[in-house]
N, C-alpha and C positions, 0 to 999 in steps of 0.2 A: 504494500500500500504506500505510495506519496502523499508524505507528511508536508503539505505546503508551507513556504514561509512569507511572513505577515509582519511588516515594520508599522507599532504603536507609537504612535507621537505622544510624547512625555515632553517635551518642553521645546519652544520654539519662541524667537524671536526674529524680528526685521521681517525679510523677504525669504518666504518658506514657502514651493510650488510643487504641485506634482500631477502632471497633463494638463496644465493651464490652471488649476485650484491651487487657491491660498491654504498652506494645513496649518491646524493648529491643534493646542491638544487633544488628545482622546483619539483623533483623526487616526484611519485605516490604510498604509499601501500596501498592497497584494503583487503576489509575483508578475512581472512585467512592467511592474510601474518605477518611477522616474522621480527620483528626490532633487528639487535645486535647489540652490542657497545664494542667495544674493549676497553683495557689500556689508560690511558689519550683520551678518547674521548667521545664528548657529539655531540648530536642529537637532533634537538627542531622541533617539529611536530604542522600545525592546523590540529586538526580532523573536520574533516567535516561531516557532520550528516542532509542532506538538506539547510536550511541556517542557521543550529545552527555551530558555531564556540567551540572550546575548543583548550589551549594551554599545550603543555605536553612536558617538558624534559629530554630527558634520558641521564643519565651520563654513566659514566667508568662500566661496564661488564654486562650490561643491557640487557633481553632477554624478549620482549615482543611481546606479539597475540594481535592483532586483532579480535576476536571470529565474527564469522555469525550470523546472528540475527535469530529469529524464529519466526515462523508464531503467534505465543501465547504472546511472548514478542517484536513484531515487534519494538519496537518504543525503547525498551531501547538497553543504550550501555554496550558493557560486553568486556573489556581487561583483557590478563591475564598476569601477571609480576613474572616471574620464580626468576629472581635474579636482584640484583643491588639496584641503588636508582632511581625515578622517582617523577619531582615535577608536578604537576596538576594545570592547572589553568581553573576551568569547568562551562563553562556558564549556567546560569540560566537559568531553563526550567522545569513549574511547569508538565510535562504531560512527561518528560523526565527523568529516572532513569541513572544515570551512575553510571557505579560497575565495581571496580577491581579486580579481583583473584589472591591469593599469594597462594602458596604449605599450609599454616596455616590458612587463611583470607580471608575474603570477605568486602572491605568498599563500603558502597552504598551513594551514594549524588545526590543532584541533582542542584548541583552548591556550587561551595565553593575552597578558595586555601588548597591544602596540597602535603604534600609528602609521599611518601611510601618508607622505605630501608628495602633489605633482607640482611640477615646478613649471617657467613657461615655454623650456627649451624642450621640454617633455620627459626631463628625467623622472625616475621614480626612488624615493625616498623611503626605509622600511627604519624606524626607532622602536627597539624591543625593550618594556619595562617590566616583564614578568614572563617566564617560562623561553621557549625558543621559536623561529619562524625560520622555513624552508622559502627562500626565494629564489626566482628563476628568470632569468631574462626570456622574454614568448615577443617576439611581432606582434602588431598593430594588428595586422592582416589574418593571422593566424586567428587572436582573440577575438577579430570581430566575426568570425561564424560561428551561427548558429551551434548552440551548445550543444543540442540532439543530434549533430552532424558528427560532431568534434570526440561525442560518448558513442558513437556506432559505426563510423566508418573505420576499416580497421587499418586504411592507411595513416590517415590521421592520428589515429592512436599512436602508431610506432612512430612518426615523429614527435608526439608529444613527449614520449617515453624518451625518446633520444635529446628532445629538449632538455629537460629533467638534471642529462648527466651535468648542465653548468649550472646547476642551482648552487648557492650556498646557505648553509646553517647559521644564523645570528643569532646571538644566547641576550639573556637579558643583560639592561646596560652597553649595548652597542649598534650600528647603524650602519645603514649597507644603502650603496644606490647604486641603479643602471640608468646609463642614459638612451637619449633614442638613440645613438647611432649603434653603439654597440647591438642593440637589440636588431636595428634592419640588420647587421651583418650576418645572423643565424641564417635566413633562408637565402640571400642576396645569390643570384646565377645559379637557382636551382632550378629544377624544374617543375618542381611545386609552385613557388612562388610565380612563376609565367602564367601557371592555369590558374592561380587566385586573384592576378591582375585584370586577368581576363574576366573571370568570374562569371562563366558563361552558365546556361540556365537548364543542364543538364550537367551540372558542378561534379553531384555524387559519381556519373559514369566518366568523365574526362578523370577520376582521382585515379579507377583503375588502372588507366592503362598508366600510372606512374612507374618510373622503376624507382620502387620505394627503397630499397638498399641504396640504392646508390644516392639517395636524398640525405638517408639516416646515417653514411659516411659523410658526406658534403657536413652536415651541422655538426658529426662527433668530432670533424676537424677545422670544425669554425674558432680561429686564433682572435678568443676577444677576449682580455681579462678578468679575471675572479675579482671582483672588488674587495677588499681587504677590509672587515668588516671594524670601525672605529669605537671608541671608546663615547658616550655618550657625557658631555659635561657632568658633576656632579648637580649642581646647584638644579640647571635644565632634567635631568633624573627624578628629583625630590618634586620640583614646581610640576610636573607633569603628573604624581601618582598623588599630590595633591588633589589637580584636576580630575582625579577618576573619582574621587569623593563625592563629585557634584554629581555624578550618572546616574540619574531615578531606575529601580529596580523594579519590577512589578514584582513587590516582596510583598508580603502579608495575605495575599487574597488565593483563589484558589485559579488554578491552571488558564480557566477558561475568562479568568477575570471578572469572574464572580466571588461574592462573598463578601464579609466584613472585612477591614483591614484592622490588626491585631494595635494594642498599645504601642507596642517596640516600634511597629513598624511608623507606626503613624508619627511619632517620636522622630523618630528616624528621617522621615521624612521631610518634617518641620528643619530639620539640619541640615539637609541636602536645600533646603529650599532660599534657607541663610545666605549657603554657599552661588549658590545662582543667584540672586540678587547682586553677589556681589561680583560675578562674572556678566552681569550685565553692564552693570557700572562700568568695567576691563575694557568692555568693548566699546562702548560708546563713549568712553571717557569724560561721563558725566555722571554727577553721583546721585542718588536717591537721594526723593522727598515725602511728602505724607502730604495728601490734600484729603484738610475735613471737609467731611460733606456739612448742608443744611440739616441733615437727618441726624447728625451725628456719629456717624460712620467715619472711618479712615481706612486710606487708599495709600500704599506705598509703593514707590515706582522708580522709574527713570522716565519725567514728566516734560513732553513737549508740548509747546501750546500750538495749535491749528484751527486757525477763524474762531469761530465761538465755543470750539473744544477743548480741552486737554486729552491728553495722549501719553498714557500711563503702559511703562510698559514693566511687565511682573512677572515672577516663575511660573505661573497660574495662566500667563496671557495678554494682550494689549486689551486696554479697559477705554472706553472713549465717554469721557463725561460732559455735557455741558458746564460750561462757566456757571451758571446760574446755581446747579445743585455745588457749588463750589463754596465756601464761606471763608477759607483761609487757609497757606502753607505753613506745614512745620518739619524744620529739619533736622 
């Protein structure tokens, strides 16, 4: 059976889309869909995968898939991240592969914290803060077919497999990147890469006539270096697994997102909620206010004013009040 996966929105600020909709929390995207991130704005997702949990943040200009699973690779998860930075926090599941795709890169885990940044020359960036990450330099070209292609054509496979041999292993506290060029160099004058250029529209039958050995030599003897995986700052270590404090869990309730949520959790919550406030403040470089209402309510935020509103923005969400329900700031 195909366990689908499901990214919950848990907290969003700025510009948050996915097929032309604004998300915000509570909001549903389903396999196939499309997360983007605007200018100062972050996006913090659980992925759902049956009752496995995983926490994921996207920051400022972030464009990530969702991929469909395949009847061959039912069980593992495959996102693919065009651009931006994105931090991972991916729960452990011995029988569960989870793999990201970059335009240069493929990192496979199957539980561990890290990040991935694309940069604008197209390199790809892997910072590991807990556990290990397998990364591999893959083409463009490669990543962008179809996944059900990529899980059942069996020549593909044995280039993917032959891909595979230039991965390297980064342990936590260290950082590995590939850039684009290294990466066209894997398929470049093969004769793979001519029929994916082409990309003609009988794809699967042009793969066999490939001679696939002589492919899967061409890439075992493609001369592009191991990047040498670096040592990650100390200071930049700590401030970053600070950062994974703020990642809302879908903790206390039961699988389906049902149920009460427990004391602890709720506790817990109220702390994580601290901490984003004050990652909203980070990013917009403007600090938190309290606008009491007439009613007597207060409202804390990062508060812009627009014509005859204000424009509160909170761990909870952008709050839009009229001036009039307004009676005075306090800071």
């Amino acid at each position: 059976k195909i366990e689908k996966t499901k990214a919950l929105v848990v907290f969003s600020f700025g510009s948050v889309t996915s097929n032309g909709k604004a998300l915000k929390k509570n909001d549903v995207v389903n396999e196939g869909g499309v997360i983007l991130t605007g200018k100062k704005s972050i996006c913090d997702v659980v992925l759902i995968t049956g009752k496995d949990r995983s926490n994921i943040r996207l920051k400022s200009g972030v464009k990530l898939t969702i991929l469909p699973k395949t009847a061959e690779k039912f069980k593992d998860i495959f996102l693919k991240q065009d651009s931006g930075t994105v931090l991972f926090n991916v729960q452990k599941k011995k029988d569960r592969e989870f793999n990201v795709i970059t335009p240069t890169s493929t990192a496979g885990v199957r539980g561990t914290k890290f990040e991935i940044s694309l940069t604008g020359d197209g390199s790809s960036k892997l910072s590991v803060f807990e556990g290990k990450v397998a990364f591999a330099p893959i083409p463009d070209e490669f990543n962008n077919l179809p996944r059900v292609l990529i899980d059942s054509d069996k020549t593909l496979q044995k280039v993917s497999v032959s891909m595979q041999s230039l991965e390297v292993m980064v342990d936590k506290g260290f950082n590995a990147q590939f850039d684009l060029g290294a990466a066209k160099k894997i398929l470049a004058g093969t004769e793979l890469a001519k029929v994916l250029q082409e990309n003609p529209q009988d794809l699967a039958t042009k793969l066999k006539s490939i001679d696939i050995d002589k492919v899967v030599s061409q890439v075992k003897a493609v001369d592009i270096p191991k990047p040498s995986p670096k040592a990650i700052e100390e200071q930049t270590f700590q401030e970053k697994l600070k950062e994974y404090e703020e990642l809302l869990e879908d903790a206390g309730k039961e699988p389906g997102g049902e149920g009460k949520e427990t004391p602890e959790a709720q506790n817990k919550r109220e702390k994580k909620r601290e901490l984003l406030m004050k990652r909203i403040e980070k990013v917009l470089d403007k600090p938190a206010e309290t606008l009491i209402l007439t009613n007597g309510k207060k409202v804390k935020g990062v508060i812009f004013e627009e014509g005859n509103s204000y424009i509160v923005l909170t761990p909870d969400g952008k709050k839009i009040l009229p001036k009039e329900q307004v009676k005075s700031f306090s800071f």
